[in-house]
C-alpha positions in Angstrom: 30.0 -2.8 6.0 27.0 -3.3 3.6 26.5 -3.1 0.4 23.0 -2.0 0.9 20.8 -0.7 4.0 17.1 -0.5 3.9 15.4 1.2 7.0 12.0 -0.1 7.1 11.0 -3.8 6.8 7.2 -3.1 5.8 5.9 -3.9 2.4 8.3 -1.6 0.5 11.4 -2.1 2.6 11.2 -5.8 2.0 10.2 -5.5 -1.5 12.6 -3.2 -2.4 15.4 -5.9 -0.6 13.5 -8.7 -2.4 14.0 -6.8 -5.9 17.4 -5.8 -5.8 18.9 -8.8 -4.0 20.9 -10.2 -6.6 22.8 -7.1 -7.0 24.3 -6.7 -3.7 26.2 -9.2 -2.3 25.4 -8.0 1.2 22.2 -6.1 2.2 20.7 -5.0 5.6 17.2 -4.4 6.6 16.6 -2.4 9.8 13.3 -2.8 11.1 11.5 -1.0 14.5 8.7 -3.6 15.1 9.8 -7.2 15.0 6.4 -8.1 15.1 5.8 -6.1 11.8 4.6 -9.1 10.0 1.6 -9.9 11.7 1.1 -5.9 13.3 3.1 -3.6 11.1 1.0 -1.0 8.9 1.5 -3.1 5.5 -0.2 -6.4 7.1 -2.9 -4.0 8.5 -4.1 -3.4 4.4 -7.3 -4.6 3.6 -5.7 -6.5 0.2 -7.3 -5.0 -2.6 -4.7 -4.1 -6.0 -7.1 -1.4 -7.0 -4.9 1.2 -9.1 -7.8 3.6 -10.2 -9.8 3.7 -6.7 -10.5 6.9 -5.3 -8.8 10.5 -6.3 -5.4 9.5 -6.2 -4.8 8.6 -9.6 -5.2 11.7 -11.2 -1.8 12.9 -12.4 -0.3 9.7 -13.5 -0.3 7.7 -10.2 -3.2 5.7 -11.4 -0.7 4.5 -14.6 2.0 3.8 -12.1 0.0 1.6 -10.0 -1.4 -0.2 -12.8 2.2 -1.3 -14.3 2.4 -2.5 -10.7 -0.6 -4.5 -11.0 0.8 -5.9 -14.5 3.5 -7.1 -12.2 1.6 -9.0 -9.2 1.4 -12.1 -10.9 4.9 -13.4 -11.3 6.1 -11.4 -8.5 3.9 -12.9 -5.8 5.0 -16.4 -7.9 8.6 -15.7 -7.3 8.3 -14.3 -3.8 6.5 -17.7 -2.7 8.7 -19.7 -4.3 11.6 -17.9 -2.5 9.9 -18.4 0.5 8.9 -22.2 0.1 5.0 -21.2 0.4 2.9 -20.1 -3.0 1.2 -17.6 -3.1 -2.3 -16.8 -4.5 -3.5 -13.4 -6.5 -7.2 -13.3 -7.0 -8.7 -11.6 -10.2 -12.1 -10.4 -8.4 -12.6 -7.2 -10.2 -13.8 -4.4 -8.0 -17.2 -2.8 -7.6 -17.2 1.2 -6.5 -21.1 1.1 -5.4 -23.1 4.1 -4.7 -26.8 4.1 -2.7 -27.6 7.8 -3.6 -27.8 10.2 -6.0 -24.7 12.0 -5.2 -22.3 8.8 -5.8 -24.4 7.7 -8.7 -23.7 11.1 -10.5 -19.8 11.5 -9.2 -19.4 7.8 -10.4 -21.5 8.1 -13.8 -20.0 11.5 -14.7 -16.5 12.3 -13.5 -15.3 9.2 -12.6 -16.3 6.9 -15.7 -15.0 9.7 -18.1 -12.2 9.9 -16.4 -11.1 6.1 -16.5 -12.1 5.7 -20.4 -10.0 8.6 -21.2 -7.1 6.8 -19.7 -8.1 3.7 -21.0 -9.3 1.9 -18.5 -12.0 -1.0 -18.6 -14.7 0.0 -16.6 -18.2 -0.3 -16.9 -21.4 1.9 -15.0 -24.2 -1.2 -14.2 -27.6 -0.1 -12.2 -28.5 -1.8 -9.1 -30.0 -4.6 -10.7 -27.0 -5.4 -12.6 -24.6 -4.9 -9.9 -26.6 -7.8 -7.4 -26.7 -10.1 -10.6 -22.6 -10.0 -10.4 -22.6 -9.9 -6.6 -25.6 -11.3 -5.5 -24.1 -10.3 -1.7 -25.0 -6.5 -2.2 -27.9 -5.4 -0.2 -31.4 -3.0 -1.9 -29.7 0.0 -0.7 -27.4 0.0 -4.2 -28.6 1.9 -7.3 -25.4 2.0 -9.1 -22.3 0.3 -9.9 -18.6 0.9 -11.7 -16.9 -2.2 -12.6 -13.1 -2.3 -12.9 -13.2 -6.2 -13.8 -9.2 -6.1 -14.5 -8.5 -5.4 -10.1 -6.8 -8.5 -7.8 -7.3 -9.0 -4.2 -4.1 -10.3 -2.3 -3.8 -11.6 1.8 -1.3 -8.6 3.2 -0.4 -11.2 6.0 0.6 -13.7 3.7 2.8 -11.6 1.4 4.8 -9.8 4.3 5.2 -13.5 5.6 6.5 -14.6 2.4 9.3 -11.7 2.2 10.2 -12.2 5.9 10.6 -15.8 5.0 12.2 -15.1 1.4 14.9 -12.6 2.5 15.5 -14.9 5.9 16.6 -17.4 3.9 18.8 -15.6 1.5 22.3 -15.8 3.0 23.0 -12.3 1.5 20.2 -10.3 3.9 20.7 -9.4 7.5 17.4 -8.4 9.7 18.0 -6.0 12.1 15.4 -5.3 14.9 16.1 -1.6 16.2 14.9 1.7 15.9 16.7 4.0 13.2 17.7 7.5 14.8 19.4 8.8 11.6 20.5 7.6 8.0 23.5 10.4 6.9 25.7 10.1 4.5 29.6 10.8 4.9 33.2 10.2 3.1 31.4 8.7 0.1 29.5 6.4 2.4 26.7 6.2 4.5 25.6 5.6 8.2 22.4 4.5 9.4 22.8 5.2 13.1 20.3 3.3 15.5 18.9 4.6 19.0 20.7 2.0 20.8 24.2 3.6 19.7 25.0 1.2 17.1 26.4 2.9 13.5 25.8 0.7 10.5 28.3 1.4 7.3 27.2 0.8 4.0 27.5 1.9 0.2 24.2 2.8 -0.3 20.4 3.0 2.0 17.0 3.2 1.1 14.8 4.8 3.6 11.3 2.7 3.3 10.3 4.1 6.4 6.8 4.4 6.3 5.2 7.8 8.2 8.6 7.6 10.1 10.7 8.8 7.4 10.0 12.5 7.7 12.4 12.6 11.0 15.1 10.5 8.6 15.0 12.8 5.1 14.2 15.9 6.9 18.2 16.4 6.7 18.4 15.7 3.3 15.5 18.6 2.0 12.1 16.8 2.7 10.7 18.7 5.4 9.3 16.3 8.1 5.6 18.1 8.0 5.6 16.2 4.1 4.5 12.9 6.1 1.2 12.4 8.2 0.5 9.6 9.4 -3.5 8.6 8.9 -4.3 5.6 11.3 -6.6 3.1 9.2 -8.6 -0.1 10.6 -10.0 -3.4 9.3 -11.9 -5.8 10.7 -11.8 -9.2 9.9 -14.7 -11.8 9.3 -15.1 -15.4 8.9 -17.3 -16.3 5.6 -19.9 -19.1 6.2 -20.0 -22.2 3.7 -21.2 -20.0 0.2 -21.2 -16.8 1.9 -18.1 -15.1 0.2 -18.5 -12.0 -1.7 -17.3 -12.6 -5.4 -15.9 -9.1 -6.2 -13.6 -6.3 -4.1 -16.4 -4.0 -3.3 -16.1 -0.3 -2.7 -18.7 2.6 -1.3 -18.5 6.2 0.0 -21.2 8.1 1.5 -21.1 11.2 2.5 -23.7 12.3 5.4 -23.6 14.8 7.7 -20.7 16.5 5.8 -18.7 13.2 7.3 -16.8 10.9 4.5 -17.0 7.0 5.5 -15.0 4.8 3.2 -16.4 0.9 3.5 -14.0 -1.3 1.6 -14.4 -5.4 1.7 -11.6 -7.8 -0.1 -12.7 -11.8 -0.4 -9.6 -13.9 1.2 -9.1 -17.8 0.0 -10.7 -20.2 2.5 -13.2 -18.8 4.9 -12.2 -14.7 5.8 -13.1 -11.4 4.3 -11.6 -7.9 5.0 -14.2 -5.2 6.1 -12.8 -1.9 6.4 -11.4 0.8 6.1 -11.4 3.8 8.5 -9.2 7.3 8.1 -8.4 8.6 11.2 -6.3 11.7 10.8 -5.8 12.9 14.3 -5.6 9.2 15.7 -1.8 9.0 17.2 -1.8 5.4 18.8 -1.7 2.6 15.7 -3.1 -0.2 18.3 -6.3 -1.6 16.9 -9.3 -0.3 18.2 -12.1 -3.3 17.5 -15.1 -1.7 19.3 -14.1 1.9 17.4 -13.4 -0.4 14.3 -16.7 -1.8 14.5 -18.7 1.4 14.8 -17.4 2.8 11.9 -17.0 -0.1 9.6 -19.9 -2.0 10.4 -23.1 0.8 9.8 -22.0 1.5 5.5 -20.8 -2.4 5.6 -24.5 -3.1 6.6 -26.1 -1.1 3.7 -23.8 -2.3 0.9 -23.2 -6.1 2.2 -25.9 -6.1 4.4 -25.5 -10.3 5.0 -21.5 -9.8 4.9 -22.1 -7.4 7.9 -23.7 -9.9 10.0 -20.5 -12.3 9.7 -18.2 -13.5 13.0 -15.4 -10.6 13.4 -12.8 -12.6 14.6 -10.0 -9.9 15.0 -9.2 -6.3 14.0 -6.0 -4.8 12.4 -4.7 -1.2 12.2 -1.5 0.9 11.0 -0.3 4.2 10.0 -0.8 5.2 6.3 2.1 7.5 5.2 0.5 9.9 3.5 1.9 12.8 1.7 1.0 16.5 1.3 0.2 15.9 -1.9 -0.9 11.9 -2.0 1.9 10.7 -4.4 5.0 8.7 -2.9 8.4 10.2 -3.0 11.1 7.6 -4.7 14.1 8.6 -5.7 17.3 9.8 -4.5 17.9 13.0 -2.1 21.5 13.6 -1.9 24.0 15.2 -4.5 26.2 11.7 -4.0 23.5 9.3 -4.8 24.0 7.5 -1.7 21.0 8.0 0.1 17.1 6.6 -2.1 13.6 7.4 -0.8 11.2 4.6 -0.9 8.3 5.8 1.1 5.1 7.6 1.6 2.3 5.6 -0.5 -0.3 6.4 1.9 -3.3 3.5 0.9 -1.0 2.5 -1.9 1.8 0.7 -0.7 0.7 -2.9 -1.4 -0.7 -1.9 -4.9 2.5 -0.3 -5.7 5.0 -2.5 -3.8 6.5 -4.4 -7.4 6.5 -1.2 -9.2 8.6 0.6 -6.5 10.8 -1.9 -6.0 11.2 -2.5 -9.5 11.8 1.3 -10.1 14.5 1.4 -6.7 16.7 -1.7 -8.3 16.8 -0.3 -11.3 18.3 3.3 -9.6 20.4 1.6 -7.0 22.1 -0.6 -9.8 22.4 2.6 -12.1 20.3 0.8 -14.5 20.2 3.3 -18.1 18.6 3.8 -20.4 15.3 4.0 -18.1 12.2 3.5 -20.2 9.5 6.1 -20.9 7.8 4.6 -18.3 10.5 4.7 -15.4 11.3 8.6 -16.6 7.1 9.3 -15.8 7.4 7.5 -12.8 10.0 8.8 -11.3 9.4 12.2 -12.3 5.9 11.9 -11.0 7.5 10.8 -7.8 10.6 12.6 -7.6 11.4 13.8 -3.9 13.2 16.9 -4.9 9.6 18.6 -5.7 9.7 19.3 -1.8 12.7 20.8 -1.5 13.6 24.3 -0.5 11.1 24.1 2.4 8.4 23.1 0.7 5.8 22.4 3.4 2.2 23.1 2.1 
């Protein structure tokens, strides 16, 4: 018998274990993929706290994401001293660069308007300004958007931080199995596992990733809410005073064909390059020669030195993604039992501290919640699928 049972040991899952540890005197975490540190979909981010990046944000996402930013600091500080190795946040500021006419106008007049009506720091630069603050960016770029308040984080490290934070705490219990169903009964609930193994407990969080729809679809999410959008980095070693100074962002849009390049600086000598969306991609093995087709080409016009760098490896996972692009956290059963913690698509390392944060403070029946926790959990309230809906 637990106290607690978290299905899914990714970035949320071990976050959300992390957060609420000290109120549960015994907690489980079930994970598929015991080599989720190193392969699992959270370590397979590129590392870049960016809460106003792309379209998500509309809609009050963007405000959750940056409480969560507000939190990295002392929760990557705790986390490493948990785990007996620091942890580093760099404050890089990110660059969303455009090399045509179309991104110049979407960034200069929707975008910019957008982010100084919520407040946001952000400032539109032209070419020239942009290669005086990274002198890395190639002639291709006529514009700029600076968001100088963005941190860029090593995935890898954090997930090996948690793994080593929660082995250490005598309370937590790592499970290595696949979940088959999480169901709650007699005031209780059971996570049953494929091998034919129930686990008992008071309460579980499914943090699932884009395996959750299978485990909620019982309790009113239909399982068509989740798909899963494979996404791939490549990573480069950075020669002696080659390392980009800012995250740096670009979209282009040929051929009718959206490609995303997205580059994060790491400490020492490696860079993230990334990041590819494949929708219809079913196998989350990295692919490094399909990686490198499609990161490499933008990479070149925006970075074009970066692009020329030693790949030393590739990475790749399955975003959760949700119908609708916003994460579902909250509970889905009359009882309270049973807590969604899942579906943050690109988000899930941006929003890690905020979700757990926001999942301790429901499992522990925390009240009052603050104007802040009502928005956020309204925003991402599961219920808004209920009753079949699927589109």
């Amino acid at each position: 018998m637990y106290d607690l049972i978290i299905v899914g040991g990714g970035i949320i899952g071990c976050s959300v274990a992390e957060w609420s540890g000290a109120g549960f005197a015994r907690i489980c975490v079930v994970e598929q993929d015991p080599n989720t540190v190193t392969e699992g979909t959270s370590a397979a981010a590129a590392g870049g706290v960016t809460p106003f990046l792309g379209d998500h944000w509309a809609g009050g996402l963007g405000a959750m994401a940056a409480r969560s930013r507000d939190l990295y600091r002392g929760w990557v500080k705790r986390v490493g001293a948990k785990a007996g190795r620091p942890l580093h946040v760099r404050h890089t500021g990110l660059l969303q660069l455009a090399i045509d006419d179309v991104e110049t106008d979407r960034l200069q007049n929707k975008v910019l308007p957008h982010l100084d009506a919520c407040g946001v720091d952000a400032t539109m630069l032209t070419g020239d300004e942009a290669r005086r603050r990274e002198p890395l960016l190639g002639p291709e770029v006529r514009a700029a958007l600076e968001q100088p308040a963005d941190l860029a984080v090593e995935p890898m490290r954090i997930m090996d931080a948690l793994h080593r934070a929660l082995r250490a705490d005598d309370r937590v219990e790592i499970v290595y199995a696949r979940t088959a169903a999480v169901a709650a009964a007699g005031g209780r609930v059971e996570v049953v596992l494929a091998d034919g193994r129930t686990l008992h407990g008071e309460r579980a969080v499914v943090a699932a990733g884009h395996r959750s729809g299978g485990l909620l679809e019982r309790h009113g999410v239909p399982a068509q809410v989740f798909q899963a959008v494979k996404g791939q980095i490549l990573d480069m070693r950075v020669p002696r005073g080659g390392a980009p100074r800012y995250l740096s962002d670009m979209v282009t849009h040929e051929s009718g064909d959206e490609r995303v390049v997205f580059v994060t600086p790491y400490r020492g000598d490696r860079l993230a390059a990334g990041a590819t969306f494949e929708r219809h991609e079913t196998d989350p093995r990295p692919v490094l020669t399909k990686a490198r087709d499609l990161i490499l080409p933008n990479l070149r016009r925006a970075l074009p030195r970066v692009a020329d760098y030693e790949i030393v490896g590739s990475r790749a996972g399955m975003r959760p993604r949700t119908l609708d692009d916003i994460p579902l956290v909250g509970f889905v059963d009359p009882d309270r039992r049973i807590l969604a913690a899942t579906g943050h698509s690109g988000l899930g390392l941006t929003l890690a501290p905020r979700t757990a944060q926001l999942v301790a403070g429901l499992l522990e029946d925390r009240a009052p919640l603050g104007a802040d926790d009502r928005a956020d959990l309204a925003l991402c309230d599961p219920q808004r699928f209920a009753a079949g809906a699927s589109a």
